[in-house]
C-alpha positions in Angstrom: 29.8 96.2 -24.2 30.7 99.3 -26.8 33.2 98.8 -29.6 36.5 100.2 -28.6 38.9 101.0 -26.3 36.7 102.8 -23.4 36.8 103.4 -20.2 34.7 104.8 -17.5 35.7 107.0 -15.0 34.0 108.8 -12.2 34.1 112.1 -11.7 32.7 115.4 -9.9 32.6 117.5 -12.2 32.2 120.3 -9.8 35.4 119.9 -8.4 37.9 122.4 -10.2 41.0 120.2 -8.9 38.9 116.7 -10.3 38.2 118.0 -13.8 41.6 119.4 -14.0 43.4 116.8 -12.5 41.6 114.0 -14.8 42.5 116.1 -18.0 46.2 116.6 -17.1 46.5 112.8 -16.3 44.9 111.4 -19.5 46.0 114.2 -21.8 42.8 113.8 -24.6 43.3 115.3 -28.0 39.5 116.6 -28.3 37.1 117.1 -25.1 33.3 116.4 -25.5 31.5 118.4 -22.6 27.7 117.1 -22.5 27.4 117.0 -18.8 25.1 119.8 -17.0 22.3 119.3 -14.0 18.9 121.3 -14.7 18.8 122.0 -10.8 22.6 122.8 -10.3 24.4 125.8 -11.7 28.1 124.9 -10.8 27.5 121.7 -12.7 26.1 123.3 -15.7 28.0 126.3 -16.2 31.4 127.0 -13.8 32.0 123.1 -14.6 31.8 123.9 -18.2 34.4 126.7 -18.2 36.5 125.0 -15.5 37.0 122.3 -18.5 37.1 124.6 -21.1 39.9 126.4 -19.5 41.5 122.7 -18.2 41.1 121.9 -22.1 43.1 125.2 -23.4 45.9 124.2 -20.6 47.0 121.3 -22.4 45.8 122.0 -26.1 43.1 119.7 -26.2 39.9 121.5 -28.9 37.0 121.6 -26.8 33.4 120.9 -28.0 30.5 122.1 -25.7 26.8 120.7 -25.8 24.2 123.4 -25.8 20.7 123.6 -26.5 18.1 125.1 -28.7 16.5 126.7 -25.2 18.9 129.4 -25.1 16.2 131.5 -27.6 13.1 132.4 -26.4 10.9 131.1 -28.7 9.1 133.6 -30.9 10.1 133.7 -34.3 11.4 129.9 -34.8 14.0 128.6 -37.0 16.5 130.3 -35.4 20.6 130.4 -37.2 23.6 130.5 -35.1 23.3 134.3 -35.5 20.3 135.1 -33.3 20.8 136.6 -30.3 20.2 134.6 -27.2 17.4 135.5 -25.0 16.1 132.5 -22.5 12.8 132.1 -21.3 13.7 128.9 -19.0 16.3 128.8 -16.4 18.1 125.7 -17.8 17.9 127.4 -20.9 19.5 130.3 -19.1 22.1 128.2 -17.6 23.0 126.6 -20.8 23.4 130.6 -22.8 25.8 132.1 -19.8 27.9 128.7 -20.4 28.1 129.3 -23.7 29.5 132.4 -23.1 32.0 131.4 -19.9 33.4 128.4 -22.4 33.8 130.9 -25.4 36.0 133.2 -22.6 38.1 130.5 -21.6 38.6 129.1 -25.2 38.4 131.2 -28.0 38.3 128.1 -30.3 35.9 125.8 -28.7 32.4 124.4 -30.5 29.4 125.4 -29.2 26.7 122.6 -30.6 23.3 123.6 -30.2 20.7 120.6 -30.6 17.4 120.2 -29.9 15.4 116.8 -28.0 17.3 113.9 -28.8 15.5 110.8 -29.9 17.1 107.1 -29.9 18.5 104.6 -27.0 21.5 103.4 -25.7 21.3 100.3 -24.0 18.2 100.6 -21.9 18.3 104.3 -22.3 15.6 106.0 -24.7 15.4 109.6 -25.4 13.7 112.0 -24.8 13.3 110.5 -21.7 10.3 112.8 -20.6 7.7 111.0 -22.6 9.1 107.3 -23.6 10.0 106.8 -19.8 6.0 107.3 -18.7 5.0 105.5 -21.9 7.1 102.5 -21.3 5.7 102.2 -17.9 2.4 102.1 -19.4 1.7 105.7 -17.9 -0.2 108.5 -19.6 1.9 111.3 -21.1 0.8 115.0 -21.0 2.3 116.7 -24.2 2.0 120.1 -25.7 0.5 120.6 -29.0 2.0 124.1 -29.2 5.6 124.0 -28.4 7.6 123.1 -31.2 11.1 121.8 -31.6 13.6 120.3 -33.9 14.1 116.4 -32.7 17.5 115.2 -33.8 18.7 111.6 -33.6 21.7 110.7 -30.9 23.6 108.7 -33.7 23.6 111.6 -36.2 24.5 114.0 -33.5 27.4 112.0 -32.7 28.7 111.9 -36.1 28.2 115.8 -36.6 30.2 116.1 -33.3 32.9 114.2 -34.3 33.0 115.4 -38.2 33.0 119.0 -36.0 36.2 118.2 -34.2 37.9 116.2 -36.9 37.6 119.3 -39.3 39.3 122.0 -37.0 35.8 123.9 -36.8 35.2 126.7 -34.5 32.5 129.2 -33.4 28.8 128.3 -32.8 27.0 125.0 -34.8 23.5 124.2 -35.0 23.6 120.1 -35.7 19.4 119.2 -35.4 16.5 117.2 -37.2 15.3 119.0 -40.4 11.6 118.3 -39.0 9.7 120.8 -36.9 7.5 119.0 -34.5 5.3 119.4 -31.4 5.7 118.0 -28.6 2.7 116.0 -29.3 3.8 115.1 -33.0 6.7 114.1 -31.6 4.8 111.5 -29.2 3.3 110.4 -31.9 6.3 109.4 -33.7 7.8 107.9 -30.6 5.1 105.5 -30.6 5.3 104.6 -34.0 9.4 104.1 -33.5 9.5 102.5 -30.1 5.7 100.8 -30.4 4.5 102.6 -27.5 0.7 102.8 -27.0 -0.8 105.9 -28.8 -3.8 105.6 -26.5 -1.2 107.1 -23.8 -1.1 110.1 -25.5 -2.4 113.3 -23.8 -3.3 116.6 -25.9 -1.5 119.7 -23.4 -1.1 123.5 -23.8 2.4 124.8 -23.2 2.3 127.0 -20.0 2.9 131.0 -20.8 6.6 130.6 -19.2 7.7 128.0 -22.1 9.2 129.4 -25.4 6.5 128.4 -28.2 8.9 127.3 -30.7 12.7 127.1 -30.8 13.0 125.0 -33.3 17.0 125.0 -35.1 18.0 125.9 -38.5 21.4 123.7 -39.3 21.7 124.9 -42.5 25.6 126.0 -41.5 26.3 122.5 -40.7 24.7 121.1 -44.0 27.5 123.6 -45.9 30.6 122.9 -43.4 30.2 119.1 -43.2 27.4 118.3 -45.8 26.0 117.0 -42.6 22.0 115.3 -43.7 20.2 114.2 -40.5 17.6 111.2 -40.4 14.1 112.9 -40.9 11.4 111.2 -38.2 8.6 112.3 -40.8 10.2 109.4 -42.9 11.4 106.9 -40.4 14.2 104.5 -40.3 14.8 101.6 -37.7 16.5 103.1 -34.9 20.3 101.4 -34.1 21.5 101.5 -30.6 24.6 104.3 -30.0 27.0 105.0 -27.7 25.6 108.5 -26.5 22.9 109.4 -24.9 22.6 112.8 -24.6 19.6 114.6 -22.2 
């Protein structure tokens, strides 16, 4: 069980009535909005302004889970400044809710964060690669795409230090360490004791951004935020999110 006073609802969150409904009735001081489907618009962007606008109703701040997929990859190390320009449809999906959640709510937080790495209960992230190498199963992984892998628990604590602080605007909270998707394998078997000998050198296809990786520099000044580096590597502690 997780510590504290939880508990689970279900919920479309394509219905406008449901989202609405469930806000009015349990009246939340802070909204987290992680939820999205990478084959289902309504769920990743309408249902992300519906909330944002249910939010604003009844004065609740509103924090909204993005991703570093909204750039298109070229230049790297991008700030919260850098225009948005998608190369991937998710990634597409995720900027044009960034936008509809900044309409409804001129004082929501956009987070944008990068693969997640950690578990929660039998959960481990990023589930692309540790769910074929758990099963034993050989793992293609590109040696030129390159991202900023942040761990759940410290994106957790960077939400809630976000929300706690009054904060506004646009927030990159992700790992200091710019790794391939390969490098990144490589360190999941190292953490998790997976079997390097699964590991599959891969080209990124010419429709995948070559590197979006994050600069959080902001959130280092706002919140003096310092998250876990992979190149140095700690246990990894169970959390409460998991985050795709």
């Amino acid at each position: 069980m997780r510590p504290g006073s939880w508990r689970d609802t279900q919920l479309d969150i394509r219905s406008p009535t449901a989202l609405r409904g469930l806000l009015e009735h349990e009246r939340p001081q802070a909204v987290f909005f992680c939820a999205h489907d990478k084959e289902d618009r309504l769920a990743t962007v309408e249902a992300a302004g519906r909330a944002a606008g249910a939010a604003a109703h009844i004065g609740a701040k509103f924090l909204f889970f993005s991703t570093d997929l909204v750039f298109d990859g070229r230049t790297g190390n991008y700030g919260e400044a850098a225009p948005v320009s998608p190369l991937v449809p998710y990634g597409a999906m995720k900027a044009d809710a960034e936008a509809l959640v900044r309409s409804e709510l001129r004082t929501a937080i956009i987070v944008r964060t990068s693969l997640l790495v950690g578990e929660s209960g039998v959960v481990m992230r990023p589930a692309f690669e540790c769910d074929s190498l758990l099963r034993g199963q050989p793992v293609p992984l590109y040696h030129d795409e390159w991202r900023s892998p942040t761990h759940v628990d410290d994106l957790a604590k960077g939400a809630w230090d976000l929300i706690r602080r009054e904060l506004t605007g646009t927030v990159h909270l992700a790992g200091p360490d710019r790794l391939s998707r390969l490098e990144l394998g490589r360190v999941l078997c190292g953490l998790f004791r997976f079997d390097t000998g699964l590991l599959r050198e891969a080209q990124r296809p010419a429709d995948r951004p070559r590197d979006t990786s994050l600069d959080s520099r902001r959130a280092t000044e706002l919140l003096g935020w310092a998250p876990r580096s992979f190149l140095r590597p700690a246990p990894l502690e169970s959390t409460a999110l998991a985050y795709a």
